[in-house]
Structures are given as structure tokens and as C-alpha cells.
C-alpha positions as CSV (number, residue, x, y, z in Angstrom):
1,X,-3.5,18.6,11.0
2,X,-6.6,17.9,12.7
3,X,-6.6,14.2,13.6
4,X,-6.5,11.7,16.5
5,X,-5.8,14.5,19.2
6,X,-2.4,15.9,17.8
7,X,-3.9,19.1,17.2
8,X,-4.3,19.2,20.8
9,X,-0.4,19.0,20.8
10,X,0.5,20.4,17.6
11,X,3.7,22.2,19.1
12,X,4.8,18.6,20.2
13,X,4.2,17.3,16.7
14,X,6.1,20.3,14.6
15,X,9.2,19.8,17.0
16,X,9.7,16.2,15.8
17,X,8.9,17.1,12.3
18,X,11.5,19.6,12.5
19,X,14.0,16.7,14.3
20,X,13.5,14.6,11.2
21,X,13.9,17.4,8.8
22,X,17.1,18.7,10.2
23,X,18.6,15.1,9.8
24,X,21.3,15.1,7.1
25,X,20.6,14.2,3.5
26,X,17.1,14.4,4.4
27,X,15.1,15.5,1.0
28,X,11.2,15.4,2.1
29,X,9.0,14.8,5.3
30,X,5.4,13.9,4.9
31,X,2.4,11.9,6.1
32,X,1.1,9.2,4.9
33,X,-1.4,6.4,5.4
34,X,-4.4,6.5,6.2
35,X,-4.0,9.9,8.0
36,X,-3.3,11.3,4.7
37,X,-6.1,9.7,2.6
38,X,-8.6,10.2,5.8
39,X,-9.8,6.3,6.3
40,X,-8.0,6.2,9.4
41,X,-9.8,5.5,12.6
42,X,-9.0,4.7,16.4
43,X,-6.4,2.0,15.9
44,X,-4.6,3.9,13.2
45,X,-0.9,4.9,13.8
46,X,0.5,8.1,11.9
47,X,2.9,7.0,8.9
48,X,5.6,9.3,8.3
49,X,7.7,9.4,5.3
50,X,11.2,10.4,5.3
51,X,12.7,11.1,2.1
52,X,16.3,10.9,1.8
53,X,19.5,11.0,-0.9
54,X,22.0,9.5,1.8
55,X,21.0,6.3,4.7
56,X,20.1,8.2,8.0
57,X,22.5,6.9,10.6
58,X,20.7,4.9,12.8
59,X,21.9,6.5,16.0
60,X,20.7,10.0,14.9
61,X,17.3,8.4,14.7
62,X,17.2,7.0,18.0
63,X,18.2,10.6,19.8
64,X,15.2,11.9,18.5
65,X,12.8,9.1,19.2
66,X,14.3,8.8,22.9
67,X,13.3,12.1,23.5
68,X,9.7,11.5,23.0
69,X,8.8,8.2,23.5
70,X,9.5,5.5,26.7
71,X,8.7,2.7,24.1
72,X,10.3,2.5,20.7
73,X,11.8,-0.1,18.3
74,X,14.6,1.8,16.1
75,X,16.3,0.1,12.9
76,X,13.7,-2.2,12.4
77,X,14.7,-3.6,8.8
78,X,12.0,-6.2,8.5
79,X,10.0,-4.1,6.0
80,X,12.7,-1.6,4.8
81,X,14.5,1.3,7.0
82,X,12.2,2.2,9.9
83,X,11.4,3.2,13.1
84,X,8.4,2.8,15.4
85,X,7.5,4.6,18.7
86,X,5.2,5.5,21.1
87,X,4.7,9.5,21.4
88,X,4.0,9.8,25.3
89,X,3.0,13.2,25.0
90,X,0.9,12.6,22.3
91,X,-0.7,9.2,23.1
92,X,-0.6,8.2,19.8
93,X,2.4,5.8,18.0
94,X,4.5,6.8,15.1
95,X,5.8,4.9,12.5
96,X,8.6,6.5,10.4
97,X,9.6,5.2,7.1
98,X,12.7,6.1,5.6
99,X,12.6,6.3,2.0
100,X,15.4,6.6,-1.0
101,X,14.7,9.5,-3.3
102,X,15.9,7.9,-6.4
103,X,14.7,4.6,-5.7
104,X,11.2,6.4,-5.2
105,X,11.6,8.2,-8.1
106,X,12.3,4.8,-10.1
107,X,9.3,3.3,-9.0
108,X,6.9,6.4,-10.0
109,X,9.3,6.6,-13.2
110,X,8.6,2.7,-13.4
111,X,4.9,2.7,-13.0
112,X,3.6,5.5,-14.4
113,X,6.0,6.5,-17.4
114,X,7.1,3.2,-18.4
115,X,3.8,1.4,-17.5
116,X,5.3,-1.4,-15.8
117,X,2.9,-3.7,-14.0
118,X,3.4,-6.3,-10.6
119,X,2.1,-9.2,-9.2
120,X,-1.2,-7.0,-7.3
121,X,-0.7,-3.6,-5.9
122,X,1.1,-2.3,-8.4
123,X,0.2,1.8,-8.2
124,X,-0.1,1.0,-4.3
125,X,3.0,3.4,-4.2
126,X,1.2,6.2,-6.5
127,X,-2.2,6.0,-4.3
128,X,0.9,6.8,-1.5
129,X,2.5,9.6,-3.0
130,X,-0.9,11.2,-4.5
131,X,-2.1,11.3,-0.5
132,X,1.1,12.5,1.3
133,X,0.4,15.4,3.2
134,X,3.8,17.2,2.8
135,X,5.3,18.9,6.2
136,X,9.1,19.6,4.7
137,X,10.2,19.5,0.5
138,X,13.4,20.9,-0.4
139,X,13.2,22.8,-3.3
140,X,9.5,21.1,-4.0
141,X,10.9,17.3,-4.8
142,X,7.9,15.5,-3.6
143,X,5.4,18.1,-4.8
144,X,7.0,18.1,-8.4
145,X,6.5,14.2,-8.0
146,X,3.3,14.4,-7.5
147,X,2.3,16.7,-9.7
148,X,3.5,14.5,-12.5
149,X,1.3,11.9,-11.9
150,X,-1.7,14.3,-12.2
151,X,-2.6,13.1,-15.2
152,X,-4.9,10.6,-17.0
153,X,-5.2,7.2,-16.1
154,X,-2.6,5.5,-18.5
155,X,-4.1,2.8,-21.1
156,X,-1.2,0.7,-21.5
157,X,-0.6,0.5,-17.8
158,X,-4.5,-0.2,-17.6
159,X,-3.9,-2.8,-20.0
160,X,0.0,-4.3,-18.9
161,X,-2.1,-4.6,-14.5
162,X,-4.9,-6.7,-16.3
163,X,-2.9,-9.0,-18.5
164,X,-0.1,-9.6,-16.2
165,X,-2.8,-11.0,-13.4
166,X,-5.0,-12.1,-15.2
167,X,-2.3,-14.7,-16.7
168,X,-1.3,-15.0,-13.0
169,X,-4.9,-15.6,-11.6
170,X,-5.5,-18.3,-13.9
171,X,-4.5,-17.8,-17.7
172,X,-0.6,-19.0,-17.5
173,X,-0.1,-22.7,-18.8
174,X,1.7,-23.0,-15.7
175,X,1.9,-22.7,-12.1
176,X,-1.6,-20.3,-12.5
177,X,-2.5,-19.4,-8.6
178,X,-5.8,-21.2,-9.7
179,X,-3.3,-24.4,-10.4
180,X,-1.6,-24.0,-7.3
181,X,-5.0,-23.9,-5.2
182,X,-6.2,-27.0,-6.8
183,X,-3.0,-28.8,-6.3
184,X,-3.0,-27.4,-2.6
185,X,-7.1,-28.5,-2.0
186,X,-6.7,-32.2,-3.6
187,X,-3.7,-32.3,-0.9
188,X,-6.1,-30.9,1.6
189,X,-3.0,-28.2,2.4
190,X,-5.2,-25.5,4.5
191,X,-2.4,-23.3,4.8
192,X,-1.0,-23.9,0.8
193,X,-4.6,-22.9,-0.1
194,X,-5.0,-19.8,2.3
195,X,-1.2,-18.2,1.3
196,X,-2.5,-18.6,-2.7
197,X,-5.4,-17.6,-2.0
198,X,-4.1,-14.6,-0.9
199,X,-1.7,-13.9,-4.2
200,X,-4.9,-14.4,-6.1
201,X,-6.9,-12.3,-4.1
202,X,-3.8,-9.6,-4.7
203,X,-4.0,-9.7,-8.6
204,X,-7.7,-9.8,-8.4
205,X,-8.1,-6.0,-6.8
206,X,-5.2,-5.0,-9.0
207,X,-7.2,-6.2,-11.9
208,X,-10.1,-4.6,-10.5
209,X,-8.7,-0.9,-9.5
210,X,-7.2,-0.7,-13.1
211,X,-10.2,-1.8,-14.9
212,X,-11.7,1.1,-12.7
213,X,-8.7,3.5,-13.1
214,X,-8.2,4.0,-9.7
215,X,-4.8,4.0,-8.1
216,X,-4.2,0.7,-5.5
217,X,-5.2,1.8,-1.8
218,X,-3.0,-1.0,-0.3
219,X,-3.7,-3.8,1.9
220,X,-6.5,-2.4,4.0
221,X,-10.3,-2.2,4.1
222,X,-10.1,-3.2,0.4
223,X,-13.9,-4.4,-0.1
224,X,-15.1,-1.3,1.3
225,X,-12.6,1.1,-0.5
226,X,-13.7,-0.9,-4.4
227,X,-17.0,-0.4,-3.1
228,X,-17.3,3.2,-2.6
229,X,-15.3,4.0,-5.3
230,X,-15.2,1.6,-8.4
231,X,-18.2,2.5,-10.8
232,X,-17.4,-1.5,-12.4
233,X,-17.5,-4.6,-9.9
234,X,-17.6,-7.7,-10.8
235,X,-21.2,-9.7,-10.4
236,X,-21.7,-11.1,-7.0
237,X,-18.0,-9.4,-6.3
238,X,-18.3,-9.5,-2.1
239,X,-20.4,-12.8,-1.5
240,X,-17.3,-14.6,-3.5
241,X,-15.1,-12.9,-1.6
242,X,-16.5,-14.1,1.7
243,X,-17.6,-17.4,0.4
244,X,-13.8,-18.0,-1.0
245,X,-12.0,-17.0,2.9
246,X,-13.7,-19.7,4.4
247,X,-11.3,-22.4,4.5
248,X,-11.4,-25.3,3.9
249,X,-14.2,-25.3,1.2
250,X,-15.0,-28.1,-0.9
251,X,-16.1,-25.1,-3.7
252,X,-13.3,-23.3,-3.3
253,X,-12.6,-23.9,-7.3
254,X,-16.1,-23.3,-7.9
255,X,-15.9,-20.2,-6.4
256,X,-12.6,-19.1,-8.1
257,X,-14.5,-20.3,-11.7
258,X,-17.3,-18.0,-11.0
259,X,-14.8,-14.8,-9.7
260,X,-12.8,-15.3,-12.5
261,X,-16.1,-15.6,-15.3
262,X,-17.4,-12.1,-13.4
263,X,-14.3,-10.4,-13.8
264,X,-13.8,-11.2,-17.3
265,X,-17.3,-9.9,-18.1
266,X,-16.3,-6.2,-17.0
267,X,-13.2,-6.2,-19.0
């Protein structure tokens, strides 16, 4: 593990591995983010996954985080079972996810197998798991797991991403994010438009990373990750992009017309 300084304090590192392996029911420890898929830079933290069959009591996590860090937050439920802390030592913040194995399991099961699609980022979780640098698997769980998804890109999931948002973006009868934006720019509703705006921009890259067959990076650096990496963009695919986030825009519409035309054309 050769990033952000930690090798420089890989002892201090291993030991609180080893403190969240040793914590009952715990399956699987592993690193994530983008320390894992290597698009990290200085203002990254270091994700870390813990896999588990039963909750971790919340009082066993905070022994081992105030053993290393003056300034933590532990039980933080605002986006799932968590903790995040600042690693004195190692001058670098942690942020530890705690994970269900069967509910992980469902959503691999879910996506892959079954080839159910989302609302955007729907193989965000498999670009996860494919990455995870694995520091602790009990009888090779999370290998296994990824090992199943080593496979080819499925066509009926590839074709479930693009008609599910497509319909969303603007092809439903009703209540189309495209609907909702024009309802939200005749009310001249800046923040109706930009929260839309978003969801569309959501089932846009979905659309686009399963056209490509590329698994969903996530939320971050996404204009720079489609382009290095998707062989099929869509016509004038960043200066919409940029055009469309400036708000408010009297072509906002316009713009969505023409995103929506040069998608369609790579389909």
C-alpha cells in the first residue's frame, strides 16, 4: 500500500486493520475509493469497508478509533453505519464503512444476475467491489464476489440502464426530469431546476457508461473518467455539460434537446 504517506507508517496502518478485523461478526476488510481505483489525490480520505453478518456494536468501534485519532465522529448514520476519524499518526482521515454481507450480496446478485437497473449509478456498487483492495476475507467471501462479476458486460442489463433513464430523462408521459425542468424554469425555480438537473445528469452518465460497458465510477470526476475511458460520447458531450450548470439559462431546454438528440444517436 503505497499511497498518501501510509507506507511511511505501514505498522500504524496494519494495527487498525487488524482492530477492525478482530471485531465480532466481521466477514471482510478492504479499501475502497479512490485509493483503490488510484484517482485519488491530496484531498482524498482512505475508504474502508467493513464487511459484516452481525451490526458492530457501536461502542467497540469507538475503542478503536479513540486509540488513534483526537478527532472522530462514530455512529454517524446519515449515509448508512459509519465512522470517520482523523489518524494523528498518520496525518491522513479515515472513513470506515460498515457493510451487510447479504445485503451486499443482494445488490451484486441484483445487478449483475438479475440485471436490475436504477435511477443513475446503478453498477456504482460493482465499479466498488471490482476495485477493493482486500486486507482481511474469511474463507475468500469478497474475493469469490468479485470474481463472479469477472465476466462480460451483460446485454440485458446494458439494455434495462438505457431504457429505464432514458424514459426517466425525457421519454415517460409523465413527470420526465425534462418535464420537471421546464415546469421549474417557466416558474423561474433556480433551485427546482438545479436539484432535476442533477437527477438528469445522474441517468445521463448511467446511460452513457452502459452504452460504453463500463461499470459506474460514482459521483466524482465524472467528465474526466467518461473521457478517458468511454470509446462512444455523445456529440458535443462536455460543452453541454458546462453550458447546462450554468443556472439560470434561458436555453436550458435547448440544451437538454440537443443532450438528449446526441445521446440517442450513439445508441
Amino acid at each position: 500500500m503505497d499511497f498518501l504517506g501510509i507506507v511511511k507508517n505501514k505498522n500504524i496502518f496494519d494495527e487498525i486493520m487488524r482492530e477492525f478485523q478482530d471485531l465480532p461478526s466481521v466477514r471482510t476488510v478492504a479499501i475502497g475509493g479512490s485509493k483503490a481505483d488510484k484517482t485519488c489525490d491530496n484531498l482524498s480520505d482512505i475508504d474502508i469497508y467493513v464487511f459484516f453478518e452481525k451490526d458492530v456494536d457501536v461502542a467497540e468501534r469507538e475503542k478503536i478509533v479513540k486509540k488513534y485519532s483526537s478527532k472522530y465522529e462514530v455512529g454517524g448514520e446519515y449515509f448508512g453505519q459509519g465512522d470517520e476519524f482523523f489518524v494523528d499518526k498518520l496525518n491522513c482521515q479515515l472513513d470506515v464503512m460498515y457493510w451487510n454481507v447479504n445485503w451486499f450480496e443482494n445488490i451484486v446478485n441484483n445487478v449483475w444476475f438479475k440485471h436490475y437497473p436504477s435511477n443513475g449509478y446503478t453498477t456504482a456498487f460493482l465499479f466498488t467491489l471490482k476495485n477493493f483492495e482486500i486486507i482481511f476475507d474469511k474463507n475468500n467471501w469478497l474475493l469469490n464476489l468479485q470474481n463472479s462479476v469477472k465476466t462480460e458486460y451483460p446485454k440485458k442489463l446494458k439494455e434495462n440502464i438505457i431504457k429505464r433513464n432514458m424514459m426517466l430523462m425525457k421519454d415517460k408521459p409523465f413527470a420526465s426530469y425534462y418535464e420537471q425542468i421546464e415546469k421549474a424554469v417557466k416558474r423561474n425555480d433556480v433551485v427546482s431546476i438545479n436539484h432535476r438537473i442533477s437527477a438528469f445528469l445522474a441517468s445521463y452518465f448511467d446511460v452513457i457508461f452502459a452504452i460504453n460497458e463500463l461499470l459506474h465510477p460514482g459521483e466524482k470526476r465524472l467528465i474526466k473518467y467518461a473521457k478517458d475511458n468511454c470509446k462512444n460520447l455523445p456529440q458535443d458531450f462536455e460543452e453541454n455539460i458546462n453550458k447546462l450548470l450554468v443556472q439560470p439559462n434561458a436555453d436550458t431546454l435547448i440544451i437538454l434537446d440537443n443532450i438528449i438528440k446526441n445521446l440517442g444517436r450513439i445508441i
